[in-house]
TINUDREN-718887 format. One line per 2 residues: number of its first residue (from 1); their letters; for each residue x, y, z of N, C-alpha, C, CB. Coordinates in Angstrom, 1 decimal, padded with zeros to 4 digits. Each point is the difference from the previous one (the first is absolute). Last residue first. Glycine has a CB too. Layout:
# TINUDREN-718887
NUM	A	X:Y:Z:X:Y:Z:X:Y:Z:X:Y:Z | ...
//
This chain:
# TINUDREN-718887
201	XX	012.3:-013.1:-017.0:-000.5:001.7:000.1:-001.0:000.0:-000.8:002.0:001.2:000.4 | -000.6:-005.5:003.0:-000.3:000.7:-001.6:-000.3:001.3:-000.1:-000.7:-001.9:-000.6
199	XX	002.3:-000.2:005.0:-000.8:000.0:-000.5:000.3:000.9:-001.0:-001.1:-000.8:001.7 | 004.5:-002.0:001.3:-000.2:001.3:-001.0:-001.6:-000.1:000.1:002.4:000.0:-002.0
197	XX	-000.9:-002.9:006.2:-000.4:-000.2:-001.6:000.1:001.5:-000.6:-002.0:-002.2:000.4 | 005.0:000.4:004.0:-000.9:001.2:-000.3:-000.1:-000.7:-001.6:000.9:002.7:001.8
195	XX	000.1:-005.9:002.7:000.5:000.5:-001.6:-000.8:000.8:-000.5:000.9:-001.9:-000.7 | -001.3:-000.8:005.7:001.4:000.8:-000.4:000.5:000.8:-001.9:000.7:-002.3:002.2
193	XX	-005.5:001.0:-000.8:000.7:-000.9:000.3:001.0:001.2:-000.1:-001.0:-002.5:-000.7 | -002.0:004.2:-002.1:-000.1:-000.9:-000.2:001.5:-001.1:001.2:-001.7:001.3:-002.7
191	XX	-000.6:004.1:001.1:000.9:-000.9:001.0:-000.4:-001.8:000.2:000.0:002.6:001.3 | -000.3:001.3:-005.4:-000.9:-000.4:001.0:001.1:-000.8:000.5:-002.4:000.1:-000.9
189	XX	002.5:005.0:-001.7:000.8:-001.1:000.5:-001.0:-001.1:001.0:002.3:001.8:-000.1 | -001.9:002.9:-003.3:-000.9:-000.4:000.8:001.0:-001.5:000.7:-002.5:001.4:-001.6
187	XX	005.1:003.2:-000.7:-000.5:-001.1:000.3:-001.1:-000.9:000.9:001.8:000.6:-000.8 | -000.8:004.3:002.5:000.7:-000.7:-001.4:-000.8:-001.4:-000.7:002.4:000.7:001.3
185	XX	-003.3:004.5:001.8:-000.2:-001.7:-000.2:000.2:-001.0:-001.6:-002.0:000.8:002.0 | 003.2:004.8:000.1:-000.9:-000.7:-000.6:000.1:-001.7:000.4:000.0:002.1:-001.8
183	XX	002.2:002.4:003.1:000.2:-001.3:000.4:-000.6:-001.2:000.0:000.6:001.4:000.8 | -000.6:003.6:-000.9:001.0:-000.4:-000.7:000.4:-001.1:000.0:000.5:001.7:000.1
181	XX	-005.7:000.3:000.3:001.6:000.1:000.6:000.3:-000.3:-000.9:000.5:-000.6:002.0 | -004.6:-002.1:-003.0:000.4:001.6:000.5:001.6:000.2:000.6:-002.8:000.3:000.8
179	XX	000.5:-004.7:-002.3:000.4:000.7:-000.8:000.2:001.5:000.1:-000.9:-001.7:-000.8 | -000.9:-001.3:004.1:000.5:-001.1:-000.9:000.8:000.6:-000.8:-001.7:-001.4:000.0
177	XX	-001.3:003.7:003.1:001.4:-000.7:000.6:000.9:-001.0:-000.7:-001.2:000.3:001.9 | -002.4:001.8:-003.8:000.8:001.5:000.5:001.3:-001.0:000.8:-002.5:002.3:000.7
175	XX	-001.4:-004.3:-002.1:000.7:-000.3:-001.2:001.0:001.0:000.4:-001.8:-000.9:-001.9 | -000.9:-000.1:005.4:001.0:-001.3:-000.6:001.1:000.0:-001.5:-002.1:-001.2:001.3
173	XX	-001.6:004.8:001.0:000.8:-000.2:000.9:001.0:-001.1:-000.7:-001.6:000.9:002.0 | -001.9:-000.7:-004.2:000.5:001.3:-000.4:001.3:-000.2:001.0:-002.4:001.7:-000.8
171	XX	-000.8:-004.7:001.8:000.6:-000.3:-001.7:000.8:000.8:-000.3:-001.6:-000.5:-001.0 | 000.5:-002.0:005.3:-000.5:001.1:-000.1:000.9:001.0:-001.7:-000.7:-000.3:003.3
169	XX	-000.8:-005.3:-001.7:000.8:001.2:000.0:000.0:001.3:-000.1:000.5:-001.4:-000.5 | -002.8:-002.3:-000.2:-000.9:000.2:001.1:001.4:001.2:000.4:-001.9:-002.8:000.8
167	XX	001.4:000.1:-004.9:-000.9:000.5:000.1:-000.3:000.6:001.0:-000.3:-001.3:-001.1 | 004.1:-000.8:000.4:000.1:001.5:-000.6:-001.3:000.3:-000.2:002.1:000.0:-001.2
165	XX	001.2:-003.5:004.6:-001.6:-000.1:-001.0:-000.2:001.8:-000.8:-001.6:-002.2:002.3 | 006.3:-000.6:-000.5:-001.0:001.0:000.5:-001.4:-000.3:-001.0:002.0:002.1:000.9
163	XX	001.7:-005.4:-000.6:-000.3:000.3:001.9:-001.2:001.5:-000.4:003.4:-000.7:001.8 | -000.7:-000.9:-005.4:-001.4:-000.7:-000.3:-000.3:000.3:001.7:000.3:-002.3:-002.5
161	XX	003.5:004.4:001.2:-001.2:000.7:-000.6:-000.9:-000.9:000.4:000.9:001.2:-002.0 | 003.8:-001.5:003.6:-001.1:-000.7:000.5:-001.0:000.4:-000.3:000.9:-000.4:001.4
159	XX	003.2:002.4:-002.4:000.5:-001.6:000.3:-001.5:-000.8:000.4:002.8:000.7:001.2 | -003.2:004.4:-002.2:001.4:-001.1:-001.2:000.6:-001.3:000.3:000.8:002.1:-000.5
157	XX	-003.5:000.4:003.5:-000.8:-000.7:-000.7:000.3:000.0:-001.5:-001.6:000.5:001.8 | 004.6:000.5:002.2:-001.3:-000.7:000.3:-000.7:-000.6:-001.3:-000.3:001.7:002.0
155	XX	002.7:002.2:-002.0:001.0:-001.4:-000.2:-000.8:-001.4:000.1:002.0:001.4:001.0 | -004.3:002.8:-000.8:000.9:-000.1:-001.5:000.4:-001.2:000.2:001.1:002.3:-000.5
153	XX	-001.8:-000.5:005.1:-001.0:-000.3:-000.5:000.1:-000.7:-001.5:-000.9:001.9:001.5 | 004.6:-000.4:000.5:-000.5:-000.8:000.6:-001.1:-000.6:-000.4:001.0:001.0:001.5
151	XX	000.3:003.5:-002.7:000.8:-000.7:-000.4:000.0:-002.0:000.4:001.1:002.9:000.0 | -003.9:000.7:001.5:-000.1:-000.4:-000.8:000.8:-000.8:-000.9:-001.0:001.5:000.9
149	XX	000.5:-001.8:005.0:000.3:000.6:-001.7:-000.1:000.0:-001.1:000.8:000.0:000.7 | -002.5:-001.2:004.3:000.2:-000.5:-001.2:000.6:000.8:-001.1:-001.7:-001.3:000.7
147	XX	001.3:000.7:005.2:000.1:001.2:-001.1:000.3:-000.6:-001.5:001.1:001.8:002.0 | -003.4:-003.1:003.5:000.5:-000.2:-001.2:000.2:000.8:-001.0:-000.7:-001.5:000.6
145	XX	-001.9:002.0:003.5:001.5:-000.1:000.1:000.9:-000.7:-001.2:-000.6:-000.1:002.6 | -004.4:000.6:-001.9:000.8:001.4:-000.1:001.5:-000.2:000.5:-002.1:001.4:000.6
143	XX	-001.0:-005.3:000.4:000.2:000.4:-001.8:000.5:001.1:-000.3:-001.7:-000.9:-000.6 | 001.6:-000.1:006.0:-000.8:-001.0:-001.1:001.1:000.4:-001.6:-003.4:000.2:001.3
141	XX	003.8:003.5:002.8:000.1:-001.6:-000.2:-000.8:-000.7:-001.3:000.1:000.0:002.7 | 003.2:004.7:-001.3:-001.5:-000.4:-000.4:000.1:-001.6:-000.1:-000.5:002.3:-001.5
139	XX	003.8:000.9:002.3:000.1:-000.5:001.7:-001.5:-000.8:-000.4:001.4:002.5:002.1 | 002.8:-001.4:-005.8:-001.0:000.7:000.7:-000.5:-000.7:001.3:-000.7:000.9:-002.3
137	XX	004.0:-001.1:-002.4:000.4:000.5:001.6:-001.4:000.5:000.9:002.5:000.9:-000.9 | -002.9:-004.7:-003.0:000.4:001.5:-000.1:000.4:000.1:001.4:-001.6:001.0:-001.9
135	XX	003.0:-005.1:-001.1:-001.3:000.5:001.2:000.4:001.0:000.0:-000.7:-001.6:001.6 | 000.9:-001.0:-006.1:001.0:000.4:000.8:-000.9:000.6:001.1:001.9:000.3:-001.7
133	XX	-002.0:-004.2:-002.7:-000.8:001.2:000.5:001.3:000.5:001.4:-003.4:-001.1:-000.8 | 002.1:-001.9:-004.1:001.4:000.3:000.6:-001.2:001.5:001.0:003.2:-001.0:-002.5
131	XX	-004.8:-004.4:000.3:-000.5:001.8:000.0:001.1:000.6:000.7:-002.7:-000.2:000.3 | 002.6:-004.2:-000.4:-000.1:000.5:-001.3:-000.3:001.3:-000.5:-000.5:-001.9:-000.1
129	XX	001.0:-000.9:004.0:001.5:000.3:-000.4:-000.2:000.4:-001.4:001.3:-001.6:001.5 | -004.1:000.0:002.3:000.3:-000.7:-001.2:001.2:000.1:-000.8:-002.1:000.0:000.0
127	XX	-000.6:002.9:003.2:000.3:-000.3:000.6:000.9:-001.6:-000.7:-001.9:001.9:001.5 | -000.1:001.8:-003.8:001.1:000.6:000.6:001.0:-001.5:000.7:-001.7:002.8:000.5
125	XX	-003.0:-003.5:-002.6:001.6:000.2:-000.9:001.2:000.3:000.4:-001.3:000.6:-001.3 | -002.8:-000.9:004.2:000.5:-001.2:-000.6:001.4:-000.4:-001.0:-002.5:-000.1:000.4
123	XX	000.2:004.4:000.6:000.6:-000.8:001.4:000.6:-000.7:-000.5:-001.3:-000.1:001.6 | -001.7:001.1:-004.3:001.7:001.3:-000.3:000.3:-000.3:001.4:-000.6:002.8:-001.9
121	XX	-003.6:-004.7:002.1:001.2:-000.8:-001.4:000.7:000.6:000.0:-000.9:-000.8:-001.5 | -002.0:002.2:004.7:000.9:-001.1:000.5:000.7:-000.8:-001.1:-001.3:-000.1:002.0
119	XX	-001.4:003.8:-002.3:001.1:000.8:000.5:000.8:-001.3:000.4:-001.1:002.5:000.8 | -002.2:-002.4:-005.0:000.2:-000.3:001.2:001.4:000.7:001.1:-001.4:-002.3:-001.4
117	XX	-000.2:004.1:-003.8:-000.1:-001.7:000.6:000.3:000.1:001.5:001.0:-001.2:-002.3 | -001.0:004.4:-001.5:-000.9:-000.5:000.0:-000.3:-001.1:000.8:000.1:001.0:-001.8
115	XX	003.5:002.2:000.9:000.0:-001.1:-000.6:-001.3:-000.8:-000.1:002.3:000.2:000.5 | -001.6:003.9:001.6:000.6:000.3:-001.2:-000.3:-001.3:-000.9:002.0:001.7:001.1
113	XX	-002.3:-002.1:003.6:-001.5:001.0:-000.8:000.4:-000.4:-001.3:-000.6:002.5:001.4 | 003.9:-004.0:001.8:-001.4:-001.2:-001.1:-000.8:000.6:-000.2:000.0:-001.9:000.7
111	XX	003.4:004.7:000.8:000.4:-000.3:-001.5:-001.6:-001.5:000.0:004.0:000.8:-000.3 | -004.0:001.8:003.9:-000.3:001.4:-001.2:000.8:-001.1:-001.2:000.4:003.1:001.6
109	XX	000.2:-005.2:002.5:-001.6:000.1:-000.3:-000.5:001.0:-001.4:-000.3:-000.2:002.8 | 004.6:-000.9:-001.4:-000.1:-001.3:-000.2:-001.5:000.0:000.0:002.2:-000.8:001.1
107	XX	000.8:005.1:-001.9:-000.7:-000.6:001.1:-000.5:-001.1:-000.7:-000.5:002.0:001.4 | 004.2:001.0:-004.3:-001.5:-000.6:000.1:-000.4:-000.9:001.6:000.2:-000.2:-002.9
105	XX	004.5:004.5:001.1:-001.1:-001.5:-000.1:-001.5:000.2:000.6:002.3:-001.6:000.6 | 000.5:005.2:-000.4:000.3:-000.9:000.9:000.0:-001.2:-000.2:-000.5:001.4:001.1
103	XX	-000.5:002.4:-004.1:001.3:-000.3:000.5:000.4:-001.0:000.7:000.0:001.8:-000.2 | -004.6:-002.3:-002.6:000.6:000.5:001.0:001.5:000.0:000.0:-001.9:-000.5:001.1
101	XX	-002.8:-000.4:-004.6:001.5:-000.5:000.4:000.6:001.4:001.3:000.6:-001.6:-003.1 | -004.8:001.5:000.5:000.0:-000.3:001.5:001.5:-000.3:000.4:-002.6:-001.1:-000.1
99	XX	001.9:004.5:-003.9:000.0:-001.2:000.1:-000.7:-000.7:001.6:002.1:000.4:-002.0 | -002.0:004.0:-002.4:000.5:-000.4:001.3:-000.4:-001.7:000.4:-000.2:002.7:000.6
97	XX	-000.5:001.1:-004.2:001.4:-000.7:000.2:000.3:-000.7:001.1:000.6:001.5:-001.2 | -005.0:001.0:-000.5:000.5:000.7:001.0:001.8:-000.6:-000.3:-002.8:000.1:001.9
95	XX	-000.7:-002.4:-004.2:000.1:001.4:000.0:001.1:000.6:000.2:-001.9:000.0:000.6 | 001.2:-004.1:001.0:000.2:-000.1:-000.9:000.6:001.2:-000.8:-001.4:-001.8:000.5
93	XX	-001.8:001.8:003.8:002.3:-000.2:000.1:000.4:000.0:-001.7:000.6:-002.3:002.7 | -005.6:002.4:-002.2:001.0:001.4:000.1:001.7:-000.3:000.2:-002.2:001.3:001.2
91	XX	-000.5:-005.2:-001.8:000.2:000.7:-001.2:000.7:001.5:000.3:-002.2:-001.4:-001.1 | 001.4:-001.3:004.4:000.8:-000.8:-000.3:-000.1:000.6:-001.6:-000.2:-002.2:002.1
89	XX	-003.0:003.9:000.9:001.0:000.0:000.5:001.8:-000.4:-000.9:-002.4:-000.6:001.9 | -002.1:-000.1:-002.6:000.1:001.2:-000.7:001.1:000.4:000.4:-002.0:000.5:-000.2
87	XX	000.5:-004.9:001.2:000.4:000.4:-001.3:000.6:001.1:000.0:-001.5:-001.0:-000.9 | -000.1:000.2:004.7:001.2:-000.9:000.0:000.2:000.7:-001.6:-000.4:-002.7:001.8
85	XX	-003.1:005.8:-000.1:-000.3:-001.3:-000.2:001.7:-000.2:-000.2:-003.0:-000.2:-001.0 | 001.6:003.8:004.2:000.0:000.2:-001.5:000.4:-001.7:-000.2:000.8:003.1:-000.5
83	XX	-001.0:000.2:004.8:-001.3:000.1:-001.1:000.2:-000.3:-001.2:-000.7:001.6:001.0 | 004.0:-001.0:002.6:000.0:000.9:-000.7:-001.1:000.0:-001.1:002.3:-000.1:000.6
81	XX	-001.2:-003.2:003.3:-000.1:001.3:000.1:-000.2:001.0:-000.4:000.7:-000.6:000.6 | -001.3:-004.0:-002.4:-001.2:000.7:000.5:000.4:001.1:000.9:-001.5:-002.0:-000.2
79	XX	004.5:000.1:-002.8:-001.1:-000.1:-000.3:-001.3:000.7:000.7:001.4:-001.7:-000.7 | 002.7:-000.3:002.7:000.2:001.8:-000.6:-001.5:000.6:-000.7:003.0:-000.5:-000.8
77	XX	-002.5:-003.8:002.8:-000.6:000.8:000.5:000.7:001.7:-000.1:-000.7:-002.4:001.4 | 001.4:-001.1:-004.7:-001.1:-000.7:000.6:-000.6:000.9:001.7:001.1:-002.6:-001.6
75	XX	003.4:002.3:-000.7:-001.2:001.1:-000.6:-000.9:-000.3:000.5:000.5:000.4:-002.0 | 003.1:-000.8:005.5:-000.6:-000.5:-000.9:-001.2:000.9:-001.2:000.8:-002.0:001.9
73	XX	002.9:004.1:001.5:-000.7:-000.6:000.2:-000.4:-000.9:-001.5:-000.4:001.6:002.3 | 004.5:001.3:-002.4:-000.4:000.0:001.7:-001.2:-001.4:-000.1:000.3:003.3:000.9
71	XX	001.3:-000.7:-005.3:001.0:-001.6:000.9:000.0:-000.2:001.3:001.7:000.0:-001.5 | -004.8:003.4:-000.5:000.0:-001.4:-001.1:001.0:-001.0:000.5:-000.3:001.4:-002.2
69	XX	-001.3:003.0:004.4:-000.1:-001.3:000.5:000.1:-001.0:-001.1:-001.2:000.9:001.8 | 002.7:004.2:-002.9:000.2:-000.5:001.7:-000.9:-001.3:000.7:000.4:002.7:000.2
67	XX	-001.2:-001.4:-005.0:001.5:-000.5:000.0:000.1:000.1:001.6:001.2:001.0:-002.5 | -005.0:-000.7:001.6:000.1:-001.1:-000.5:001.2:000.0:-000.1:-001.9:-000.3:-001.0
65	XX	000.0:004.0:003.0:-000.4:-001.4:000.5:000.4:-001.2:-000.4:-001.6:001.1:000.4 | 001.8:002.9:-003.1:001.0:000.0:001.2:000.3:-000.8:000.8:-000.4:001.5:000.0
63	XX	-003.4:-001.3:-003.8:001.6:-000.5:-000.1:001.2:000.1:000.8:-000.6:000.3:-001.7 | -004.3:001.0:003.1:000.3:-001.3:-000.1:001.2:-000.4:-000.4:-002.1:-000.2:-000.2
61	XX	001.5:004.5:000.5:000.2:-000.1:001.4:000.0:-002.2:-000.1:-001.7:003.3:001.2 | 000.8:-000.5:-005.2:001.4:000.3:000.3:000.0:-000.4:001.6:000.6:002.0:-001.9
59	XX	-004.3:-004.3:-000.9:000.5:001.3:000.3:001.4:000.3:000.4:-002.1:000.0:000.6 | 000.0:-002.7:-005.0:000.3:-000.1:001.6:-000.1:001.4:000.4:001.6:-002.1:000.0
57	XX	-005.7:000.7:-003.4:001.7:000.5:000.4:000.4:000.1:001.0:000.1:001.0:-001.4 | -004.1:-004.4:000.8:000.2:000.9:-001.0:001.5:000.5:001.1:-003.1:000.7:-001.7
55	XX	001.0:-005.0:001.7:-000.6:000.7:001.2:000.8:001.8:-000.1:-000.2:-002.8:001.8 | -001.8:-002.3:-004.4:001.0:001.1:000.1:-000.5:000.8:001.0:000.9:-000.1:-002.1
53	XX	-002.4:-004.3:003.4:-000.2:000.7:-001.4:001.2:001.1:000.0:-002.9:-000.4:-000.1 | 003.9:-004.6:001.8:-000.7:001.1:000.7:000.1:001.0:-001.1:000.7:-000.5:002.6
51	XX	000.7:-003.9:-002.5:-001.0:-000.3:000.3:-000.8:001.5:000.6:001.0:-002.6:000.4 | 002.8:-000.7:-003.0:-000.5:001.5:-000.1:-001.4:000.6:000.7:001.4:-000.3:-002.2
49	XX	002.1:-004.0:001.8:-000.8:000.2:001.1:-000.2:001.7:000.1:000.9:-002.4:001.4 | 000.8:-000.8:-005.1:001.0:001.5:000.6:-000.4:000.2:001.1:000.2:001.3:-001.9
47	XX	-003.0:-004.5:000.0:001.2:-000.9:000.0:001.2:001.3:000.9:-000.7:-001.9:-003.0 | -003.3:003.6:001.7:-000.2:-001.3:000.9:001.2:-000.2:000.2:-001.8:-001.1:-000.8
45	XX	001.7:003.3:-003.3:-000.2:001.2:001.5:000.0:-001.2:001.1:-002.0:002.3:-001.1 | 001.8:-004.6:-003.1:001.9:000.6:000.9:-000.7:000.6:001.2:002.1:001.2:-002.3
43	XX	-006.1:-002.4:000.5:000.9:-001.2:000.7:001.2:000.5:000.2:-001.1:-001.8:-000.9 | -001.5:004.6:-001.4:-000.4:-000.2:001.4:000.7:-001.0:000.6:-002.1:000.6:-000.5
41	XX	003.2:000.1:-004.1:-000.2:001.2:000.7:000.1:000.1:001.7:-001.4:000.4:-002.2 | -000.2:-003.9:-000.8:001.7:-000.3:000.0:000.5:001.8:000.9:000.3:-002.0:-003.1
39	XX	-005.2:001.6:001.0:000.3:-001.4:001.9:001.7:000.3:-000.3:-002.3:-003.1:000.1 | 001.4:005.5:-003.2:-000.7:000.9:001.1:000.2:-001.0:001.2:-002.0:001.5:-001.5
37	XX	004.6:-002.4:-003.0:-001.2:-000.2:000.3:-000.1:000.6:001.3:-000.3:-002.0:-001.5 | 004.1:004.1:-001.7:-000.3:-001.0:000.5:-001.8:-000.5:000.7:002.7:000.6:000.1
35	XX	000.7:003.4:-002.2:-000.5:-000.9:-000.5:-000.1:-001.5:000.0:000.3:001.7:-000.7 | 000.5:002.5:002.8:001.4:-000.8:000.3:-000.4:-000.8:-001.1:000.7:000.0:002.7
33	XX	-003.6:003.5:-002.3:001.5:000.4:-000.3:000.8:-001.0:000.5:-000.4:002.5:000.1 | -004.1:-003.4:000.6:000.3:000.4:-001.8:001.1:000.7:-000.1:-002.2:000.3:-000.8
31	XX	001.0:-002.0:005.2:000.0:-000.9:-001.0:000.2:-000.1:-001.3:-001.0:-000.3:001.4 | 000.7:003.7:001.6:001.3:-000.2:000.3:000.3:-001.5:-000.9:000.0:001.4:002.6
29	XX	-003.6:000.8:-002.7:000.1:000.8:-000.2:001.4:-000.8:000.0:-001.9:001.8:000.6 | -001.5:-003.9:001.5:-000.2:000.1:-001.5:000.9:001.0:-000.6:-002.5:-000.7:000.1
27	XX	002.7:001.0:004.3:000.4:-001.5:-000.2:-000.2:-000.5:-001.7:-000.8:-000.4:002.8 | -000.9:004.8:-001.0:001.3:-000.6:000.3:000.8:-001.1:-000.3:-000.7:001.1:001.4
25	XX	-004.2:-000.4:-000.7:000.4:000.7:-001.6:001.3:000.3:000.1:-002.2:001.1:-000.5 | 000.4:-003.3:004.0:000.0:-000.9:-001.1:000.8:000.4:-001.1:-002.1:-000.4:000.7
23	XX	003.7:000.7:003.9:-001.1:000.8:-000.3:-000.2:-000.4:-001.5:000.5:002.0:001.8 | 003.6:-002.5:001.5:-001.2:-000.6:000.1:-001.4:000.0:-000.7:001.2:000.1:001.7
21	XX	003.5:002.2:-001.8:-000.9:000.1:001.1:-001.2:-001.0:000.2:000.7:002.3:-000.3 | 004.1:-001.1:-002.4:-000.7:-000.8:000.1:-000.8:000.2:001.5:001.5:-001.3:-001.7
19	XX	002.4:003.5:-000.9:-001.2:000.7:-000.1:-001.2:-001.1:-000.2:001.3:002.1:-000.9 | 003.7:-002.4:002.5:-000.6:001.3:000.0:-001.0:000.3:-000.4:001.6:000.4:000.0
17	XX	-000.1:-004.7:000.2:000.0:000.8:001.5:-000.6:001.0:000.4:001.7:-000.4:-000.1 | -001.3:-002.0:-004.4:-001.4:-000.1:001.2:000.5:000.4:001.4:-001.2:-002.1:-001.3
15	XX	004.7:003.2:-001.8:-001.1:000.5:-000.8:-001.1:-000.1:001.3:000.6:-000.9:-002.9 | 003.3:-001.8:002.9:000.0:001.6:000.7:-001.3:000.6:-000.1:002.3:000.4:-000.6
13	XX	-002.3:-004.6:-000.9:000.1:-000.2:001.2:000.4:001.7:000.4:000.8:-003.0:-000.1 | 000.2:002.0:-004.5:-002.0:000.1:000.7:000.0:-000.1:001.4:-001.1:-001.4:-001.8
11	XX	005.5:001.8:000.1:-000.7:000.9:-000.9:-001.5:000.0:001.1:001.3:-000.7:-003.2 | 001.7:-003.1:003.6:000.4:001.2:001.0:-000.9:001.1:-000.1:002.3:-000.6:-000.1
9	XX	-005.2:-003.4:-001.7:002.1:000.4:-000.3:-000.3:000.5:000.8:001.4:000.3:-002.1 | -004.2:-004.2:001.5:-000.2:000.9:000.9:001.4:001.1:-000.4:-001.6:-001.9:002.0
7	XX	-001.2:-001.9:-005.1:001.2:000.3:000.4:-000.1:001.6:000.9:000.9:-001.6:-002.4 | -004.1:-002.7:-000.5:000.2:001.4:000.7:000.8:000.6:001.0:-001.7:-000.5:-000.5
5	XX	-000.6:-003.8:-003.3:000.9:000.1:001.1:000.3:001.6:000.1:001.0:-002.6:-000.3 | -004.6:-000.8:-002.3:001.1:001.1:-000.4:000.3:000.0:001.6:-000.9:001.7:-002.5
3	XX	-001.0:-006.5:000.9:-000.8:001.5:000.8:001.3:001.1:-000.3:-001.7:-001.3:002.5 | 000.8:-002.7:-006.3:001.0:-000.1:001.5:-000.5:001.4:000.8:002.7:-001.3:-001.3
1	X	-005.5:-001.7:-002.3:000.9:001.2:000.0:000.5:000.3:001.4:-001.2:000.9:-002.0
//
């Protein structure tokens, strides 16, 4: 008999943001309202890198913090100015409507957070001609002088989806830049040589 198979949706993935701590009688709890096995429970959390218990209601001095540094520094050390785990972080924007996306664009370091990958592969793309990027007017050296756009980003990976991995992506942030705005993401498309393949809807 073939093993059953278990499907992560948008639905549950919000759900263990919000009320996954680690704690048994939690995990059995969240296992009988998604109706699923308790190991399949623990392994998304894993997989979500939920790794910190709840840390109960914001304060009003932390959600200030979070819109005056969400497109200044990385979550990863917003996180620990304001005392609160990447997740919880990336669920209150949800909440909240808000995004990491910037007026200015994305730094060549703040977007391989976003994406999970290396600051020298979103180099590599820029520098390739597959990534459309622009220098900012500044006097900053290394990786702060690059400005990616969203609109840039979309295009990117409507010509080159298999370049990102979506395990190591930051989920919430990708489905906002894929499908948020007025400028959603069309057609998927693989780059095959000079000739874009349709992929099947």
């Amino acid at each position: 008999m073939p093993e059953k198979k278990y499907y992560l949706t948008e639905e549950v993935r919000l759900l263990l943001l919000e009320k996954y701590d680690g704690t048994s009688n939690t995990i059995t709890k969240l296992a009988q309202q998604v109706g699923v096995p308790r190991f399949m429970i623990k392994q998304w959390a894993g997989k979500m890198k939920i790794t910190h218990p709840s840390q109960g209601e914001w304060t009003q001095a932390q959600i200030d913090d979070l819109y005056r540094y969400l497109h200044k520094i990385p979550l990863s050390e917003l996180a620990v100015k304001i005392n609160r785990s990447v997740a919880a972080i990336r669920l209150k924007c949800v909440k909240l409507g808000i995004s990491k996306t910037t007026q200015g664009g994305y730094t060549l370091s703040t977007l391989a957070e976003a994406l999970g990958c290396s600051h020298h592969r979103v180099e590599h793309w820029i520098s390739t001609g597959k990534m459309r990027a622009s220098r900012r007017n500044t006097e900053r050296r290394e990786r702060d002088y690059y400005c990616i756009s969203d609109a840039a980003v979309r295009d990117f990976i409507r010509r080159y989806p298999l370049e990102i991995d979506p395990t190591k992506a930051d989920w919430l942030w990708l489905v906002d830049v894929l499908a948020g705005g007025e400028n959603g993401l069309g057609e998927l498309t693989i780059v095959k040589g000079e000739k874009d393949v349709e992929l099947p809807a």
